[in-house]
N, C-alpha and C positions, 0 to 999 in steps of 0.2 A: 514822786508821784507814780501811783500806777495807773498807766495807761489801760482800761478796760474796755471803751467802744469805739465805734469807729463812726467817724462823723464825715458826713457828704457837706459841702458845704456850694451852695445852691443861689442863682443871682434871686429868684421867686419863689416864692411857698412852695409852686409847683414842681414837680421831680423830673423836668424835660428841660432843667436848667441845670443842670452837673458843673463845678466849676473843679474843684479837688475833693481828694477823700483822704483823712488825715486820722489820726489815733489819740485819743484822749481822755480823761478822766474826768468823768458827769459824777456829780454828787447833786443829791438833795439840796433847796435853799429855799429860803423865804426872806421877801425884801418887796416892800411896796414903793415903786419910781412915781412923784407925783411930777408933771409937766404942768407948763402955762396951762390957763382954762379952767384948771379943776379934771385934768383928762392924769389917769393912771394907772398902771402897769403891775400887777402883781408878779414878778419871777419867782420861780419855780423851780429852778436848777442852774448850776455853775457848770464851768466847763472849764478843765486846766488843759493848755496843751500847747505845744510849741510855737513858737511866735511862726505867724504865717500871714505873708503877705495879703490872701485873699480873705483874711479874715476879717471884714469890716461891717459899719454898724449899717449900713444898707444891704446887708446879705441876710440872708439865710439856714440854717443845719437842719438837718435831717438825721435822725437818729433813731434807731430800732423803730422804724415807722410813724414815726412823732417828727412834727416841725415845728420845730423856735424860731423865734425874731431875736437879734440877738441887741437885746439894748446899750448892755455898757462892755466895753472890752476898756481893760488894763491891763499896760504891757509892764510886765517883770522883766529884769534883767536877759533870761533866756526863755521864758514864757510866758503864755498871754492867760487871766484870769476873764474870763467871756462870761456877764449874766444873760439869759435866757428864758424870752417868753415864751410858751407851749400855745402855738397856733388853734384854731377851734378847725375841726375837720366841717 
């Protein structure tokens, strides 16, 4: 994988919650998450990068001035595949 940006990865949408900043490879994606209710998540973007502790589904990235909710992470053998919702500014 090439690692191309660099992703902050943040307890709250807001950017005064800095938790690590880690290096990773964003590509393009499309994939609709449906949840109980009828409530649902279109993602937008993947994210390959090294397995990382603080990476969880209650956290947050911040990338070239965009912020994801990070719905599903799946962990690889030595990295994590993260899909990513693009927050509404």
């Amino acid at each position: 994988m090439f690692y191309n940006s660099f992703i902050s990865i943040v307890e709250t949408p807001d950017s005064t919650s800095h938790i690590k900043e880690v290096k990773g490879d964003l590509q393009p994606f499309r994939q609709t998450v449906n949840f109980e209710g009828g409530f649902h998540v279109d993602v937008t973007k993947r994210l390959f990068c090294d397995a990382e502790m603080e990476m969880t589904l209650s956290r947050y990235v911040q990338i070239d001035n965009y912020t994801y909710k990070i719905i599903l992470i799946e962990n690889w053998s030595d990295f994590l595949e993260v899909w990513l919702y693009q927050c509404k500014k």
